[in-house]
N, C-alpha and C positions, 0 to 999 in steps of 0.2 A: 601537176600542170606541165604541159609539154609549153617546148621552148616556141615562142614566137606565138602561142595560142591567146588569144583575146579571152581575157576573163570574165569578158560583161554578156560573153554568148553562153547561150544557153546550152549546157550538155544533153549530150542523146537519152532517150529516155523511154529507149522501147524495155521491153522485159531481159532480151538478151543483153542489150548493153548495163541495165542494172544490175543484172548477176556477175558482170563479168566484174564491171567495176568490184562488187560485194567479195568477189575472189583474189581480186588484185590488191583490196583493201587487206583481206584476210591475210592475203603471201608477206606482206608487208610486217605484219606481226609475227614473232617468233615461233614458228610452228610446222612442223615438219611437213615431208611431201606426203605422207596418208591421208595427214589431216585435209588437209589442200585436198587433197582430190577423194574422200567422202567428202567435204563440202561442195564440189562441184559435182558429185554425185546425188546427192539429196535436192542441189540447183535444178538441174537436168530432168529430173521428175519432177517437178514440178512446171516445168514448161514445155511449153506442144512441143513433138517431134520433130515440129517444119524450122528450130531454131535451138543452135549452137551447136555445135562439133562434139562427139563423144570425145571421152581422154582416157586412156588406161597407161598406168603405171609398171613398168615389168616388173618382175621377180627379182632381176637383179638392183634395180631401181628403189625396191624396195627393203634389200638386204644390206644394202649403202646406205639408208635413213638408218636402219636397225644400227647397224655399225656406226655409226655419226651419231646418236644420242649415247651411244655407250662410251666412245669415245668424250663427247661432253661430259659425262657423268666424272669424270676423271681428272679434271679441271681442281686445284686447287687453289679456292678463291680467295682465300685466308694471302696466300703467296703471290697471288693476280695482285690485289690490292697493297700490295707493301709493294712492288715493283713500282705501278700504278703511281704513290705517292714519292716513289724515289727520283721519279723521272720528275715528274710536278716540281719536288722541290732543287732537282739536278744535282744530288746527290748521287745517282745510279753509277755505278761502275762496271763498267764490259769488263770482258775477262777477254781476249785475246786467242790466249792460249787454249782458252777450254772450248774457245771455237772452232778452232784450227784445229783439236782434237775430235771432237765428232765429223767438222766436215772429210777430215778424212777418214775416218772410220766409216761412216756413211760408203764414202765412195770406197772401200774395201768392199764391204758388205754390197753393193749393188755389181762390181764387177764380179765376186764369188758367185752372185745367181746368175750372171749372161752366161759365164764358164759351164754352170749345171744346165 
């Protein structure tokens, strides 16, 4: 619901506005950008040419989703959740120093590549 929109009016309800809805609902669920746009691929054929915008995705666009679920896959959730409860019960303790170590290590490692 957008802000200030009247709930008791009736939403649009041509075919492109129900697919797009159908896609906006869809983006809203956990699901990568191919997914998203094969579903607005499979949408698209099915309705006349005279309505909605082709979309294509590039190659790099799509080599960053590849990269971003691999990256997820590497998520230790076992670890997410004991943090997760630490914080909950305010138990968690920073570490300071092991911050202050990466962030400068980090910025080593990023001025080494401007140099290359």
């Amino acid at each position: 619901m957008k802000i200030g929109q009247n709930s008791e009016l009736p939403v649009a309800s041509t075919p492109a506005a129900q697919s797009l809805t159908e896609v906006a609902s869809k983006a809203k669920q956990p699901s990568t950008l191919t997914q998203a746009a094969q579903a607005n691929k499979s949408e698209s054929k099915s309705e006349s040419k005279t309505s909605g915008v082709q979309v294509s995705i590039s190659k790099q666009a799509q080599a960053l989703d590849r990269a971003q679920e691999a990256a997820d896959s590497d998520i230790d959730m076992a670890k997410v959740e004991a943090v997760r409860s630490q914080i909950q019960q305010g138990t968690y303790q920073v570490n300071p120093e092991a911050i202050a170590d990466k962030l400068l290590a980090n910025a080593q490692e990023m001025l080494q590549r401007t140099k290359n």
